[in-house]
C-alpha positions as CSV (number, residue, x, y, z in Angstrom):
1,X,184.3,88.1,233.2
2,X,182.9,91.5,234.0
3,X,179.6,92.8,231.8
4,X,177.8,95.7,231.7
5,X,174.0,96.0,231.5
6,X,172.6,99.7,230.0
7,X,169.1,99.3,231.1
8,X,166.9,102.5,231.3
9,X,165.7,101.8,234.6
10,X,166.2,98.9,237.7
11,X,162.5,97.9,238.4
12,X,162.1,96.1,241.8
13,X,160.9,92.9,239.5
14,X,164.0,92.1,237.8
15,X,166.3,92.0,240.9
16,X,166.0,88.3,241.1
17,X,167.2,88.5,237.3
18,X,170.1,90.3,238.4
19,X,171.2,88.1,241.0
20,X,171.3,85.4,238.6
21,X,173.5,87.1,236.2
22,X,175.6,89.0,238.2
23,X,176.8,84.9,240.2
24,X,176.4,83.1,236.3
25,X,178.1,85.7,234.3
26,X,179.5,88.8,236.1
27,X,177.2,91.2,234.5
28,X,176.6,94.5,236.3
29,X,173.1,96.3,235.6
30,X,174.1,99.6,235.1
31,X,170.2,102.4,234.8
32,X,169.5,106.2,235.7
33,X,166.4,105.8,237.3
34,X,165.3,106.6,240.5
35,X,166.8,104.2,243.2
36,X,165.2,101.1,243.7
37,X,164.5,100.7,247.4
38,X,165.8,97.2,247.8
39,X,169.3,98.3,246.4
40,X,171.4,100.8,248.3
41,X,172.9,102.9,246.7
42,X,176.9,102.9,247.1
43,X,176.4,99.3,248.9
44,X,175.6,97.1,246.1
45,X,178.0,98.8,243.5
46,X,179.6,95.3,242.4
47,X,175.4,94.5,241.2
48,X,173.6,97.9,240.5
49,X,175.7,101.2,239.2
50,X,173.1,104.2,238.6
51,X,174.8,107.3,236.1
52,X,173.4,110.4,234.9
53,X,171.3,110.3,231.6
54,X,170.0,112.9,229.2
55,X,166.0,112.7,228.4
56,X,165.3,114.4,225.3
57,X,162.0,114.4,225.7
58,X,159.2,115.6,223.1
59,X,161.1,113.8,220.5
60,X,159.5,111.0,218.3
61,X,162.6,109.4,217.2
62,X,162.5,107.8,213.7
63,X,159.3,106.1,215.1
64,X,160.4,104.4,217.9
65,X,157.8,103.9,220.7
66,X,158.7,106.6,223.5
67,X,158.8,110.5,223.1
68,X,161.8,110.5,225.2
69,X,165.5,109.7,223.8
70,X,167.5,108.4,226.3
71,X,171.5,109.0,226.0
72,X,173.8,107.2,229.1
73,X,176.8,108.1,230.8
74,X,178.1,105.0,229.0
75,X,181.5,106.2,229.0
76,X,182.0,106.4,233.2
77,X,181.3,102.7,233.6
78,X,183.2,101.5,230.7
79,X,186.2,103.5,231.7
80,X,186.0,101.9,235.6
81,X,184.8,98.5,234.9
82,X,186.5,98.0,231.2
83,X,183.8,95.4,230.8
84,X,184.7,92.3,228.1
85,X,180.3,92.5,227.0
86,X,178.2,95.4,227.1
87,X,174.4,94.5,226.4
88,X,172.1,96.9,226.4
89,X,168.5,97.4,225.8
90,X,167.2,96.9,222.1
91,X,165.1,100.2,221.6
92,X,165.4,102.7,219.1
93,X,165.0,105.4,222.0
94,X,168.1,104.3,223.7
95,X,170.4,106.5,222.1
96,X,173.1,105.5,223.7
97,X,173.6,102.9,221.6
98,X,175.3,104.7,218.5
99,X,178.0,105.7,220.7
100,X,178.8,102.2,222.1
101,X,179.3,101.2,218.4
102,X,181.9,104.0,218.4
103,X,183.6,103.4,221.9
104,X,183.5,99.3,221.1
105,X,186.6,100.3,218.7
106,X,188.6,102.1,221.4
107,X,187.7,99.7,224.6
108,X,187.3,96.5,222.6
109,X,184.1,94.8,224.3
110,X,181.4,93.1,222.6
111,X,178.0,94.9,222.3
112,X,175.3,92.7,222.5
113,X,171.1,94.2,222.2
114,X,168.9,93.0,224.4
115,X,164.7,93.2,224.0
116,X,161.7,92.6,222.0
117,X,163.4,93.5,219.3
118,X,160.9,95.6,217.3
119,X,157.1,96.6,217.8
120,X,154.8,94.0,218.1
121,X,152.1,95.0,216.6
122,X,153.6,96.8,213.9
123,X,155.8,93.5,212.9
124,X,159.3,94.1,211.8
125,X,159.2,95.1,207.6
126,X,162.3,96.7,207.2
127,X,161.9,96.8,203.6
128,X,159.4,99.4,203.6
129,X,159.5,101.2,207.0
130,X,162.5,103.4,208.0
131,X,162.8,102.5,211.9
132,X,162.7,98.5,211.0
133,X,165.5,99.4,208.7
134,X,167.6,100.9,211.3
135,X,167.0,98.2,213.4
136,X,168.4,95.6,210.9
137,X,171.3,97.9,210.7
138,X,171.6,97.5,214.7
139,X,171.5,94.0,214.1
140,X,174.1,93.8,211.5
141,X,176.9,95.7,213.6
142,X,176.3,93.9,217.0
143,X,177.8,91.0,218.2
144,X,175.1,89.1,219.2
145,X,171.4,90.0,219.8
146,X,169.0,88.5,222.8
147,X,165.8,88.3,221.9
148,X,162.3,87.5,224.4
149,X,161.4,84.9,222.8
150,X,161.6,82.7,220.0
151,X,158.4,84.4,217.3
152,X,160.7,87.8,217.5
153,X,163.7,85.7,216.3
154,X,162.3,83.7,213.5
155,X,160.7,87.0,212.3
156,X,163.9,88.7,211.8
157,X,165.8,85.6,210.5
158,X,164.0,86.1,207.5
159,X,165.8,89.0,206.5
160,X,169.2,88.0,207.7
161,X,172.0,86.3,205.5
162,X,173.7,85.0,209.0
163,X,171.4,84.4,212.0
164,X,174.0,82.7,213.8
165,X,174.5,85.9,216.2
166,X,170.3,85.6,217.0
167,X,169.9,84.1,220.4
168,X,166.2,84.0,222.8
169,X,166.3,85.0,226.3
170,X,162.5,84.1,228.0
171,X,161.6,87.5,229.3
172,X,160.5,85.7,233.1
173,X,160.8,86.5,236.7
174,X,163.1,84.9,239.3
175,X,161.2,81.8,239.0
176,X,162.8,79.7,241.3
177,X,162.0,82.0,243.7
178,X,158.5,82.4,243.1
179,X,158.2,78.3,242.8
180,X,160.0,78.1,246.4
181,X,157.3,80.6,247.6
182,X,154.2,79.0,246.3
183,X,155.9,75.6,247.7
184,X,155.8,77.6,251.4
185,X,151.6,78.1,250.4
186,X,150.9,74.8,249.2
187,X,152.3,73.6,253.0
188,X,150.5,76.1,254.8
189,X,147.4,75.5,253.0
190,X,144.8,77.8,250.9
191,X,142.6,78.0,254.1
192,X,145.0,79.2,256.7
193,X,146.7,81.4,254.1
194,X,142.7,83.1,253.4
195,X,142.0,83.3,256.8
196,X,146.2,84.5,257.2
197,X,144.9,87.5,254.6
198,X,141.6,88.1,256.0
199,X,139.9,86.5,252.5
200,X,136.8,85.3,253.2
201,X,134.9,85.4,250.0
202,X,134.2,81.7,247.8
203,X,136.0,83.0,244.3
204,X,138.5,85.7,244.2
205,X,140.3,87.5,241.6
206,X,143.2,89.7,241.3
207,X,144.7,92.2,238.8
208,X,148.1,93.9,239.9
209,X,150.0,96.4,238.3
210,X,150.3,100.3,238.0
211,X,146.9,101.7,238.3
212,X,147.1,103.7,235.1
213,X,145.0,103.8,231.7
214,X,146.6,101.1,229.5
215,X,145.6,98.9,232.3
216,X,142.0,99.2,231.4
217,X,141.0,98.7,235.8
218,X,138.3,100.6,235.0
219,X,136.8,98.2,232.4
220,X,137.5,95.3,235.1
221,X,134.9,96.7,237.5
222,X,132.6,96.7,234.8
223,X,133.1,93.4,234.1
224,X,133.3,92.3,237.9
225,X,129.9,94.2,238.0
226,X,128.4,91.5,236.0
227,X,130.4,88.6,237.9
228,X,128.9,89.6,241.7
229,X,125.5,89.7,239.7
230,X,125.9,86.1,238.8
231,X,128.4,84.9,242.1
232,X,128.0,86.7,244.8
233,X,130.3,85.7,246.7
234,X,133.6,86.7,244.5
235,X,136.2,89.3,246.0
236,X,138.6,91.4,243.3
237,X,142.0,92.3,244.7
238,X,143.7,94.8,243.2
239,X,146.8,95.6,243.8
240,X,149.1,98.8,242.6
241,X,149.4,102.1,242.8
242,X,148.8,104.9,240.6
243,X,147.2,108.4,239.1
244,X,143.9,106.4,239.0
245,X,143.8,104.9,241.7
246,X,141.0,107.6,243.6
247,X,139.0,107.5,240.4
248,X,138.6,103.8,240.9
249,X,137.9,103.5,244.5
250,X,134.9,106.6,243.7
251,X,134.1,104.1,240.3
252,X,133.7,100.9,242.8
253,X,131.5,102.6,245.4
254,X,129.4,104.2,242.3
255,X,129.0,100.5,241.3
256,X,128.2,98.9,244.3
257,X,131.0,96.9,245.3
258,X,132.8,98.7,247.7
259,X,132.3,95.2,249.9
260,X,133.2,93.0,247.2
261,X,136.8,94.8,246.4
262,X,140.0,95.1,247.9
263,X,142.8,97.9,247.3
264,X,145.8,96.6,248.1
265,X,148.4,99.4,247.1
266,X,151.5,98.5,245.9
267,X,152.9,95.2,247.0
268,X,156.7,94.8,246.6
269,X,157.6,92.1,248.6
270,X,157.2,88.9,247.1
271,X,155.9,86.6,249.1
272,X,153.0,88.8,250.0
273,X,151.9,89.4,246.9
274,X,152.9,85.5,246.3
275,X,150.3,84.8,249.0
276,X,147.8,87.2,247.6
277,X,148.1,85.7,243.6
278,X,147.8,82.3,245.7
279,X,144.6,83.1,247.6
280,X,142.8,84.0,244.3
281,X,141.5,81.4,241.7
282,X,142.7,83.4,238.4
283,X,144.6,86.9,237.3
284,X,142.0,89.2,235.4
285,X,144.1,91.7,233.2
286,X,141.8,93.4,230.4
287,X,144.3,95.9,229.7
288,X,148.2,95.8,228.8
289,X,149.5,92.1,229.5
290,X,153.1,92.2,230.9
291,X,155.6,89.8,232.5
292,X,152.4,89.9,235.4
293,X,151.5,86.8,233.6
294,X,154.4,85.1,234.7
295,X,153.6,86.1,238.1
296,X,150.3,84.2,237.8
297,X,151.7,81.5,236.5
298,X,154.5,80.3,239.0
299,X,151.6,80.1,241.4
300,X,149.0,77.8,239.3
301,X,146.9,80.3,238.2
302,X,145.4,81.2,235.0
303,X,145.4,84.8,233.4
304,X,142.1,86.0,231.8
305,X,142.9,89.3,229.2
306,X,140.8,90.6,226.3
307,X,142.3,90.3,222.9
308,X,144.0,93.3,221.2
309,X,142.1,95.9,219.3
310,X,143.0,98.9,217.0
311,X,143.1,101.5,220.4
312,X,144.4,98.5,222.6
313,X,145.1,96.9,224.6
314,X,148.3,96.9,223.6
315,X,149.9,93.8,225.5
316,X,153.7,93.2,225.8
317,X,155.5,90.2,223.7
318,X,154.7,88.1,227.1
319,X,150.9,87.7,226.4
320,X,152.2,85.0,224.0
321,X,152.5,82.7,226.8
322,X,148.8,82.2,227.1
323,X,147.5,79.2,225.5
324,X,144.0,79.8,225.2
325,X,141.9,77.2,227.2
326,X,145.1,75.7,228.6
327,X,147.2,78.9,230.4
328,X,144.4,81.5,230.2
329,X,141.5,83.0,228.2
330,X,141.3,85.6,225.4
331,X,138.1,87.3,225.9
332,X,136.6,89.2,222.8
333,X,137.9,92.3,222.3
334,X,135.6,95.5,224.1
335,X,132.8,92.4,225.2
336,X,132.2,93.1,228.9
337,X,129.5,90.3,228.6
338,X,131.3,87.7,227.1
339,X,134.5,88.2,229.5
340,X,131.9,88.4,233.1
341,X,131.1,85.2,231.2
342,X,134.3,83.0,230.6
343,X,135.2,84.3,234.3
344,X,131.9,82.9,235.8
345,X,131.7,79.5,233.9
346,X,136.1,79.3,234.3
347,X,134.9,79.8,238.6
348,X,131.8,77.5,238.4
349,X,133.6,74.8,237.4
350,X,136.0,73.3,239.8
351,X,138.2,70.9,237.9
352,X,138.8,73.1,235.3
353,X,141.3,75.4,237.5
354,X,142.7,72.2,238.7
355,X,143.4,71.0,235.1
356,X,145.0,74.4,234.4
357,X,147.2,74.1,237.4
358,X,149.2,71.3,235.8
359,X,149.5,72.7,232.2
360,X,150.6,76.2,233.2
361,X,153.3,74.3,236.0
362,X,154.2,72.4,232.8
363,X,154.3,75.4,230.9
364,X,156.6,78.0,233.0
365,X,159.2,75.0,233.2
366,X,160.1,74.8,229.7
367,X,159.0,78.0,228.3
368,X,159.5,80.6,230.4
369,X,161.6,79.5,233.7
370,X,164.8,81.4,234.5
371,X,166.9,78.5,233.7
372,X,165.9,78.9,230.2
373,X,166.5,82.7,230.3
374,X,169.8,82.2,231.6
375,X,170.7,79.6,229.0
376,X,169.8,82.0,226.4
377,X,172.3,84.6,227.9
378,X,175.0,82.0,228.4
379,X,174.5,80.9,224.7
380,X,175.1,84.5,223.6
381,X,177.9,85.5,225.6
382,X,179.6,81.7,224.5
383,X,179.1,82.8,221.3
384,X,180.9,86.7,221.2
385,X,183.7,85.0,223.6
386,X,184.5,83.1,220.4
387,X,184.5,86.3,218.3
């Protein structure tokens, strides 16, 4: 079977997702980003197809979440591939999907939606607000819908008559991959791997990610302020890239811990920043939670965020995979004091990362692993193969 994937853009994390359903189902992931470094161009064409896109930008459309409306070349691919599924991501600022409900008719694929399925922290009431109601109406003429996880789908169950076409995807990482690699560390050993990395400190942290303002870095070195009052001998990595990232080296030398941090810059390949996530005893994240949590995870360690507020953090559908005391902590929201504070008491005791070790292994196996993302995918397209 040969499947298209409309996805705005082909971030270096989701090639492992790729490779899994390009071999399982056929599915070609089809963006107009920039190029993705790992992919070449023109080489990869049977995996990764990039086509012009119009960016209508300054736009808020109907409410949805991104001032830019996004419409595809949809129609090139579909007339070279003349896929059996098109799926495509569930966002009310990819326009491109009014016209795949037109071309469906003429080309006769199924159109399946693909995401969160509606804004978080806005919850989905599409009796009352307009963009929830066009969603529903999404909903209604697709084929099937793929859903992160299983809250989203028994929130808009609720206001379905059939919810036979609702399936949940895990939104993960290739975690086979990232198991395989923290296998490779747990032979060679935390101490060689330190010494490997030129770690040296007792207790170290990391935070990765862009280096931009919904990261909320800047309130981390605040906090970490407090945590080398209390241990000194704790190391943060950070490692990213971004607009910030000078205002945060001048912000850690104004604090007094130019000797206690490391900049990493952007860290694509896997098993280095595998070995870095390894070297450290937990992931500190105060600002937007994403799919890094997953990253943690698959290498034993916990994720410490702050809970949401009314000017954010606003953290992505994955922050529902920490378990409070078991995966990870919530620290108040905006309490730089009470977070410096879970981190030091979470690093003074010993067993308690240990404990945590075995419940977040537990966890990523049946709740977020790629298996169970690709059964969720091969449940949908099972399903519209029968339509």
């Amino acid at each position: 079977m040969v499947g298209l994937i409309f996805h705005r853009t082909f971030p270096h994390y989701r090639v492992g997702i790729l490779k899994y359903l390009h071999e399982r189902f056929g599915l070609i992931w089809v963006h107009s980003g920039s190029p993705f470094a790992g992919v070449t161009e023109g080489q990869d064409e049977q995996r990764v197809v990039r086509v012009r896109a119009v960016d209508l930008t300054f736009i808020r459309f109907l409410g949805a979440n991104s001032d830019v409306l996004v419409l595809f070349d949809v129609l090139s691919p579909i007339r070279k591939y003349r896929p059996k599924v098109v799926i495509i991501q569930f966002e009310l600022s990819m326009g491109s999907v009014w016209p795949l409900f037109l071309l469906r008719r003429f080309y006769g694929f199924k159109l399946i939606l693909w995401g969160h399925g509606y804004d978080r922290l806005k919850g989905f009431q599409p009796d009352t607000r307009l963009m929830d109601k066009i969603r529903l109406k999404w909903i209604d003429w697709s084929d099937a819908v793929i859903l992160y996880n299983e809250n989203r789908r028994e929130e808009i169950v609720r206001y379905l008559h059939d919810n036979s076409k609702l399936f949940v995807a895990n939104n993960t990482l290739d975690t086979n991959e990232l198991f395989a690699i923290k296998g490779d560390c747990d032979r060679t050993g935390l101490v060689e791997l330190k010494n490997k990395l030129g770690i040296h400190s007792r207790y170290n942290l990391v935070c990765t990610g862009r280096l931009v303002k919904d990261k909320q870095v800047d309130y981390l070195l605040d906090v970490f302020q407090q945590i080398v009052q209390a241990l000194p001998d704790t190391h943060l990595h950070i490692v990213g890239k971004g607009p910030l990232e000078e205002g945060l080296a001048c912000q850690t030398e104004r604090l007094g811990l130019k000797s206690n941090v490391t900049f990493w810059g952007e860290v694509i390949d896997q098993r280095h920043l595998g070995e870095i996530i390894y070297c450290s005893n937990a992931m500190v994240l105060p600002g937007a939670v994403g799919l890094a949590i997953v990253h943690a995870f698959c290498f034993g360690r916990p994720l410490i965020t702050q809970a949401e507020g009314v000017n954010g953090p606003y953290h992505g559908g994955e922050v529902e995979y920490l378990v409070h005391g078991k995966t990870g902590y919530f620290a108040p929201h905006g309490d730089k004091s009470a977070m410096a504070e879970i981190i030091v008491q979470f690093l003074k005791d010993e067993n308690s990362g240990i404990e945590m070790e075995k419940d977040i292994s537990d966890f990523v196996i049946h709740q977020c692993s790629i298996e169970k993302m690709m059964s969720g995918f091969s449940d949908a397209l099972a399903f519209v193969r029968q339509k």
